[in-house]
N, C-alpha and C positions, 0 to 999 in steps of 0.2 A: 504493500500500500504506500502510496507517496504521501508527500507530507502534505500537498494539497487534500487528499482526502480527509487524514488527522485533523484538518483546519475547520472541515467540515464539520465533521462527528462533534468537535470541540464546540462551534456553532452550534448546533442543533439545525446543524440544517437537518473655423476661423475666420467671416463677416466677406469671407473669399466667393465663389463659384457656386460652392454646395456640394461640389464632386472633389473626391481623393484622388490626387493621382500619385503613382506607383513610381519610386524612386529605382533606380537602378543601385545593384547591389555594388559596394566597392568593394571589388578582387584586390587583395593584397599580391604584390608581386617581391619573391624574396629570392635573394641570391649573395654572395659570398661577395664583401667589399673588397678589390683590385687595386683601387686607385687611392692614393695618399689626399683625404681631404681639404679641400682650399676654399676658402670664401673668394669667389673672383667673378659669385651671378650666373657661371655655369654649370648647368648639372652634366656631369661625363660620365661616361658607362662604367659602372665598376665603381660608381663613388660613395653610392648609396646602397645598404642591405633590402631595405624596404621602400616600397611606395605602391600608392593607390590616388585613386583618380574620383575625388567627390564631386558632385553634379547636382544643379537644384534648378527643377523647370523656371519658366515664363508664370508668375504669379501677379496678382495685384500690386503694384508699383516696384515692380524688378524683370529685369529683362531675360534673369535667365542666364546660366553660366558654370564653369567649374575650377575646380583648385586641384593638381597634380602637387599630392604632399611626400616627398623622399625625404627619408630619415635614417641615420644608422646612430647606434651609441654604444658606448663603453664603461666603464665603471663608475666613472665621474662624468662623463661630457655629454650631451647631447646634439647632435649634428643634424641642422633640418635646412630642404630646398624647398621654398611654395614658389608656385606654377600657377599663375591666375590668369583667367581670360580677362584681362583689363588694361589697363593704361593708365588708372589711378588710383587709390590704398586697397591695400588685401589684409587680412589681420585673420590670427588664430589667436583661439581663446584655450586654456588650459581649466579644465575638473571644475566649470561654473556650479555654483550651488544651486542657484535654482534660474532659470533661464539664461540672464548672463552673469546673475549676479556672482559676486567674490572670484572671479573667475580672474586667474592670471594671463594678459594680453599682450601679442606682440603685431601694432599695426605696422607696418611698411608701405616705402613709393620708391619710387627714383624721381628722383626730379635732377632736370635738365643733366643727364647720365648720372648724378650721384644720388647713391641710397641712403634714405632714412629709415631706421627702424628706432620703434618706440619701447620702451620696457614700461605698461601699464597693468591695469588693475581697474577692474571695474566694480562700483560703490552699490549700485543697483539692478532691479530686475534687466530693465532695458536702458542701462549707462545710469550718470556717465562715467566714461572709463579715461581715467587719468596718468597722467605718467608719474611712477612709483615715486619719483622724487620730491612730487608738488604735495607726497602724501607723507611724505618721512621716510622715503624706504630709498635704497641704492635701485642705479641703470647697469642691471646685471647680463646684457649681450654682449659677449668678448669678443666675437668678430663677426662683420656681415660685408655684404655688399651686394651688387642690384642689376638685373641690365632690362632691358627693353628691347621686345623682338614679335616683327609680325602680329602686333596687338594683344599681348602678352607682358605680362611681369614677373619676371623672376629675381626671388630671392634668398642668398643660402646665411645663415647663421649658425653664431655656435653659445649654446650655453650649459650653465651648471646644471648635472643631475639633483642636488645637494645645494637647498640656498638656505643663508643664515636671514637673506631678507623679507620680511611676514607676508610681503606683499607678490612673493614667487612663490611657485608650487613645487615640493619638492617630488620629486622620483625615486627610484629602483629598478634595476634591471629587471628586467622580468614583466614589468606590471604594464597592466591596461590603461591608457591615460580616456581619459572623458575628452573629447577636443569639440568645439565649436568655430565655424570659420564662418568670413562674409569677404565680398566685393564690394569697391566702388567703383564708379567709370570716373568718378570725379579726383584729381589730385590731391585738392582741398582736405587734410587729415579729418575737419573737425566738422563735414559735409557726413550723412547717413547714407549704409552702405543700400545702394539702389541696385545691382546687378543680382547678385545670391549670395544665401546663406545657406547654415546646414550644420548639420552635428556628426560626428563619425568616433572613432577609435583609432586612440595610435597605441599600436602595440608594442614596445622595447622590448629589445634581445636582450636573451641573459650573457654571462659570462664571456666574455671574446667576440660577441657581435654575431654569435651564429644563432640564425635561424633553427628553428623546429623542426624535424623531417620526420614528423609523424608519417608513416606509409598506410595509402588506402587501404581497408579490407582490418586492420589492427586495433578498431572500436571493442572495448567490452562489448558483452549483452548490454549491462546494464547504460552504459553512457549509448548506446543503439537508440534503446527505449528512449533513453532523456532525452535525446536530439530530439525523436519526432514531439516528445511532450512540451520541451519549448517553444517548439515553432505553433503550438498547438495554441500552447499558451499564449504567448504575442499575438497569435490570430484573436484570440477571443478578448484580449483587449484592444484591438485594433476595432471589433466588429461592436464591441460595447459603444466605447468612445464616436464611432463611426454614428450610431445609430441614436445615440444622445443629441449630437451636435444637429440631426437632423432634427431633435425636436425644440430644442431648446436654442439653440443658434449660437451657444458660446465657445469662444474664440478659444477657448482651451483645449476644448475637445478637438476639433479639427487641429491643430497644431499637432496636437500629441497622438492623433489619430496617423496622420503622417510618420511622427516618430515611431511608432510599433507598427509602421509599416517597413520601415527602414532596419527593426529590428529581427523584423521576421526573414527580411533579406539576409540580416547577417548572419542567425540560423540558416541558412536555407544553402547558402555559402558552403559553408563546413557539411552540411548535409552531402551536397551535389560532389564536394570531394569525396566523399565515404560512398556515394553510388548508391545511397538510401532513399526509399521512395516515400514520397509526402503523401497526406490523404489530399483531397480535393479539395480548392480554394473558395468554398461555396460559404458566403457569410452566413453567419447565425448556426453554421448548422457543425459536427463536432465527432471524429469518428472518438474521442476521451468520452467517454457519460457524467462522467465528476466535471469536466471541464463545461459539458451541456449542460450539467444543472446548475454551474456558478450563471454560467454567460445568460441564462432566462431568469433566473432568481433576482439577480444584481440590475440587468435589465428591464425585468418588474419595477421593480423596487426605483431605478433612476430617474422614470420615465412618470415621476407623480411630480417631480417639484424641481428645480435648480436646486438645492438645496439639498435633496436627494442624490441626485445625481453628480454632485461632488463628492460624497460621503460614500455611494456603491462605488468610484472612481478611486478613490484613497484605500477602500478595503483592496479592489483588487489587487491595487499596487503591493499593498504588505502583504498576500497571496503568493504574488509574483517571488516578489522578496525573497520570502522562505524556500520556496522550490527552487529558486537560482541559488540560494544557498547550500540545498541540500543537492542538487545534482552538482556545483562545483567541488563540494565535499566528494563525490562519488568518480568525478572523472579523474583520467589517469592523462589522456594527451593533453598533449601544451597547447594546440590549437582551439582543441575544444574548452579547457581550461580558458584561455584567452579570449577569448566568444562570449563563456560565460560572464565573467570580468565585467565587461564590456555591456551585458545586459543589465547585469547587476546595479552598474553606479547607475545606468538610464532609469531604471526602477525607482531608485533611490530620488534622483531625481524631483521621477514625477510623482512620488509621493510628495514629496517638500511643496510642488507646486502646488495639487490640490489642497494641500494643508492652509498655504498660505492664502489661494482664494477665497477658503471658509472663514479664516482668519479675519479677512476682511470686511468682512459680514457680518463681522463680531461675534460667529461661531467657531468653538472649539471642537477640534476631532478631536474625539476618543477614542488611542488604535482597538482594532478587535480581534486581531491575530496574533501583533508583533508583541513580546515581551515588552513592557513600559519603558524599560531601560535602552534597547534597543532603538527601538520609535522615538523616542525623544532626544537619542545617539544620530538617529538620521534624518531628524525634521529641526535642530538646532542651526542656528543664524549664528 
């Protein structure tokens, strides 16, 4: 029995379109770095271990666009190229708390051939995002630079895994980073980014910058099973959220409806490598019976009040929570391991988010799964 069921038994049991549209999934590309790293704006083959290519349609005031992010790291250092469809700022954001907030920021431009990068920090949900200095903290980028090509920006830096500054996020090899990225077409640093945004996973090498070589076909039974239950799971908060937003019209649900569509990509990812076959992408409906009775239960239940449907959106989330916890306990590969990670802090997340809309409201959520310690461990500002 999964821990979702225990949860049960314990129980007694975005202003856009109106349509979702399906992000493409970022393939990570990984291979053995050849070439000695230089900040000099160009990425060369062999410079970087990893990279992958995030992509975010034509929506309501953005035109649409992507960010090619190379990365490799070592013990101490972390080595990154972005690759933006632009001509004016790109920025990543590092493990935001809850939308952009607390999140450690590095925007960049070139202007007239020479690069600026910023070392910021952002105050709130949506900005503004400041440079660490104007806040007390040190400008911890030790080397960058920038070039300009065929409508494009590229830019390579290097910084610390390890900061003594509050306003940096520290790292580990090994670990899942949370990332949020955007464009602007505008050079203007302190202009909103109008082209795209998006949220993805970087995942750092452990020990010597080598990749994982987990081989197809080498899944447990049990991490087998888990695959198709998360992607099962992100379905069914995809199809919740989905089906809220259509009654209610809040901008949270489509946003985050989007998100666990992206999330089931990442599952689906790691799936299509292992040659495992998914159930059928049919909303509402659930080859799990525990996952078919959360998804109608919670969907009852959301579809009486806003108010409601914050509250069945926050349980799911600590639902999620637990099972990504209890299948990360369970897995043995590092990619899957890494996957999980990666759903895990998105969960976290979007709990924080629902909490704080209620918040707003002047309602408290009271978790109803998560241990109290926990829950108030992953909903703390």
């Amino acid at each position: 029995m999964r821990a979702i069921n225990a949860v049960l038994l314990l129980a007694l049991l975005l202003t856009f379109s109106g349509c979702v549209e399906r992000p493409e999934a970022p393939a990570v590309s990984k291979q053995q770095a050849t070439e000695e790293w230089k900040a000099d704006g160009i990425v060369s083959e062999g410079e970087y271990t990893r990279s992958m290519l995030l992509q975010a349609p034509t929506r309501q005031g953005y035109s649409g666009g992507d960010m090619q992010i190379s990365w490799r790291n070592d013990e101490e250092d972390l080595y990154l190229a972005l690759n933006g469809s632009t001509l004016g700022w790109l920025a990543l954001g590092f493990e935001p708390l809850e939308w952009m907030k607390d999140s450690d920021i590095i925007l960049a431009s070139v202007d007239k051939g020479t690069a600026v990068v910023l070392d910021e920090y952002c105050t709130g949900n949506y900005g503004p995002h400041i440079e660490d200095t104007m806040l007390g903290g040190t400008d911890d980028i030790q080397e960058f630079s920038g070039s300009e090509s065929a409508g494009r920006t590229t830019i390579e830096l290097k910084r610390s895994l390890q900061s003594s500054d509050r306003f940096d996020k520290s790292f580990s090899p090994g670990q899942a980073v949370s990332i949020i990225w955007a464009l602007s077409d505008n050079p203007d640093i302190s202009q909103k980014h109008d082209v795209a945004y998006g949220e993805g996973i970087l995942s750092l090498t452990r020990a010597g910058g080598v990749a994982s070589a987990s081989l197809p076909g080498s899944l447990t039974p049990i991490e087998k099973d888990g695959l198709i239950f998360i992607w099962e799971e992100e379905k069914a908060a995809r199809d919740i959220y989905s089906s809220l937003y259509e009654k209610n019209n809040l901008t949270i649900f489509l946003d985050l409806t989007r998100s666990e569509e992206s999330h089931m990509d990442q599952a689906k990812a790691v799936i299509d490598k292992y040659g495992l076959v998914l159930p059928a992408d049919v909303p509402g409906v659930f080859e799990n019976q525990t996952l078919q009775d959360i998804h109608d239960r919670l969907l009852a239940e959301g579809l009486e009040s806003d108010e409601q449907a914050l509250k069945v959106a926050a349980e799911f989330e600590e639902i999620s929570i637990m099972d990504l916890e209890a299948e990360l306990a369970a897995a043995e590969n590092e990619d899957v391991r890494t996957m999980y990670q990666g759903l895990l802090a998105g969960s976290r997340k979007h709990l924080r988010s629902y909490v704080a809309d209620l918040k707003e409201q002047g309602i408290e959520y009271e978790p109803r799964h998560l241990l109290r310690s926990e829950f108030e461990e992953t909903v703390r500002v």
